[in-house]
N, C-alpha and C positions, 0 to 999 in steps of 0.2 A: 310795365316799364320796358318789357324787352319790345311792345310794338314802337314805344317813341325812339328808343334806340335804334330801331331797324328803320325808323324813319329818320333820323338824324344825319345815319348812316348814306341812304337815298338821296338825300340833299344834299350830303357836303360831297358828296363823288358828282352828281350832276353839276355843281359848282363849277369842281375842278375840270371837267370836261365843256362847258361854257368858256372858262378861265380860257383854260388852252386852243379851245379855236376862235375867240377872239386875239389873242396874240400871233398866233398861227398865220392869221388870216391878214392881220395887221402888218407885223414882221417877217414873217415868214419860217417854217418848219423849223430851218435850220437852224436861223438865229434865235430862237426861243429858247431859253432855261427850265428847267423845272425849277426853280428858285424864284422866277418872272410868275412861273405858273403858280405859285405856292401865294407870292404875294395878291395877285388880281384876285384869288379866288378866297384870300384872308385864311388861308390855311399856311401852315408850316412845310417844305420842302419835307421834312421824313413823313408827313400824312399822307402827302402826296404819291411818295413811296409806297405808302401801307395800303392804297387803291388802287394805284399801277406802279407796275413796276419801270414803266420810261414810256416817253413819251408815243414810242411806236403803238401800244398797249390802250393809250388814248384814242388814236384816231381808231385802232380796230375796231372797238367796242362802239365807237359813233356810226360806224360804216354798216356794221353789223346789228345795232339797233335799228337804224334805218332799212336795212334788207328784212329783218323779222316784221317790222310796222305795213311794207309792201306786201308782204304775203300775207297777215294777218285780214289785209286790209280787202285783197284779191279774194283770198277764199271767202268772205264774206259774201260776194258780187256773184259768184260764180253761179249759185243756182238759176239766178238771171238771165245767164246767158247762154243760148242756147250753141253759137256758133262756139269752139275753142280758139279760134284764131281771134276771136274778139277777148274772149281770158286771157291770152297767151299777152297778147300785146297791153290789155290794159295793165298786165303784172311787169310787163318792160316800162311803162310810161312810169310808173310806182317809183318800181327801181331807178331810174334816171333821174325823177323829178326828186324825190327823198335825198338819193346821195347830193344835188345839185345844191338843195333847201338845206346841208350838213355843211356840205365845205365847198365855197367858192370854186369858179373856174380857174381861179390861179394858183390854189394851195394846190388842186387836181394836178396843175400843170409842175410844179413841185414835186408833188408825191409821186409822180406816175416813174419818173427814172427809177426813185428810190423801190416804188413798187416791184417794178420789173427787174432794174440790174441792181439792188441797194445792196451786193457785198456782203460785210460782216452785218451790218443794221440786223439781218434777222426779221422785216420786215418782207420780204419776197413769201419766204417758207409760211410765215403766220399768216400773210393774205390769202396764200393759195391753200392753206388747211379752212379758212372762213368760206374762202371760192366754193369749196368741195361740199362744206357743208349747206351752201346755199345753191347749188346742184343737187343736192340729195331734196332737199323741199321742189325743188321745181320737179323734180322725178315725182314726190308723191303727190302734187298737185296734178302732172300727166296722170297719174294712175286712179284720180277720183276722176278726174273727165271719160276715162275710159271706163271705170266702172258706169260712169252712168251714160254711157251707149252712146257718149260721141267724139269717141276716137277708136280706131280698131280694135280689135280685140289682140292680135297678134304683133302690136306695135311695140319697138323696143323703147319700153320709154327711157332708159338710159342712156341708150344712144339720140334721141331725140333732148333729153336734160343736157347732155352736152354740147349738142349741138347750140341749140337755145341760149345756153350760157355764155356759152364762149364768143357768139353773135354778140351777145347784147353788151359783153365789155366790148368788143373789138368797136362796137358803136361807139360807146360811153366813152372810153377814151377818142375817139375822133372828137366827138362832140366838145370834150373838154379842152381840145387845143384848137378851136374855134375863135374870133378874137370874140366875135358873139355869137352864140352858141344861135343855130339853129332850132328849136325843139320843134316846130313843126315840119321841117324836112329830116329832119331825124324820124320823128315816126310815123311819115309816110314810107321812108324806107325800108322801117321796122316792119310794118304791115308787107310790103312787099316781099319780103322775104321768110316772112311767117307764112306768109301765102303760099309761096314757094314750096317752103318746108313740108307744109302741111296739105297739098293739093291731092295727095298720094295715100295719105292716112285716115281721112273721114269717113264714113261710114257712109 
């Protein structure tokens, strides 16, 4: 009984996360209720509650599934490949292409003030504790490429996870205030700058 439960559970929170970025996406951030999201997703506004606690809480958890689906996805490839600037970049393409397949260029173009200056929302602080933690996987993804002999041994992969990171939003938001998004001068830029990055660090 407690598996069907913990699956009942799984599906009526992915509902509710469908629910809300379709409204989202239709209406927009702001204008959406939880009460709107309760109804499309045939739940009750307090259930909705009991799975997030508001809707800034929705999009993390969508943004941040898609970031773990990108690295799960990456590390799989990596034995493959022998260059790391060819990891590096196919783990930015993940990234871009996932958030992109999550929420539309427009809800992007919505969310990014709130992101960056949202105020009280409380949305700034929880993105950048997500940011941080999705810098700490790109650091131990540097640190398996270096274990196996192809990036320096003396390399700060921290300083290099930051680097990387903070690139690859500074892209991602370019890209998303696009009227159409580029993605293939997106990641030839990406490659060029990975290149950059990393001309210095190879073995």
């Amino acid at each position: 009984m407690s598996g069907l439960r913990e699956r009942q559970k799984a599906e009526r929170r992915e509902a509710i996360s469908k629910a809300a970025i379709e409204l989202f996406e239709r209406q927009g951030f702001q204008s959406t209720t939880i009460e709107q999201i309760a109804h499309v997703a045939g739940v009750s506004a307090p259930t909705v509650f009991k799975y997030f606690g508001n809707k800034q809480e929705i999009i993390l958890e969508i943004l941040q599934d898609a970031d773990k689906r990108a690295l799960k996805d990456t590390r799989s490839r990596i034995p493959d490949m022998e260059d790391p600037v060819d990891a590096l970049c196919y783990l930015e393409s993940l990234l871009t292409g996932y958030a992109l397949q999550v929420m539309h260029p427009d809800l992007w173009r919505e969310l990014l003030p709130m992101i960056l200056f949202g105020g009280d929302s409380g949305l700034p602080q929880r993105y950048r504790a997500m940011n941080e933690a999705l810098k700490a996987e790109i650091c131990g993804l540097l640190r398996e490429l270096q274990q196996a002999g192809k990036l320096h041994a003396d390399l700060d992969v921290e300083l290099a996870a930051f680097l990387l990171n903070d690139y690859s939003h500074l892209q991602l938001f370019r890209l998303v205030n696009q009227q159409e998004p580029d993605i293939a001068s997106h990641s030839a830029q990406v490659r060029q700058i990975t290149e950059l990055l990393f001309r210095g660090m190879r073995v």
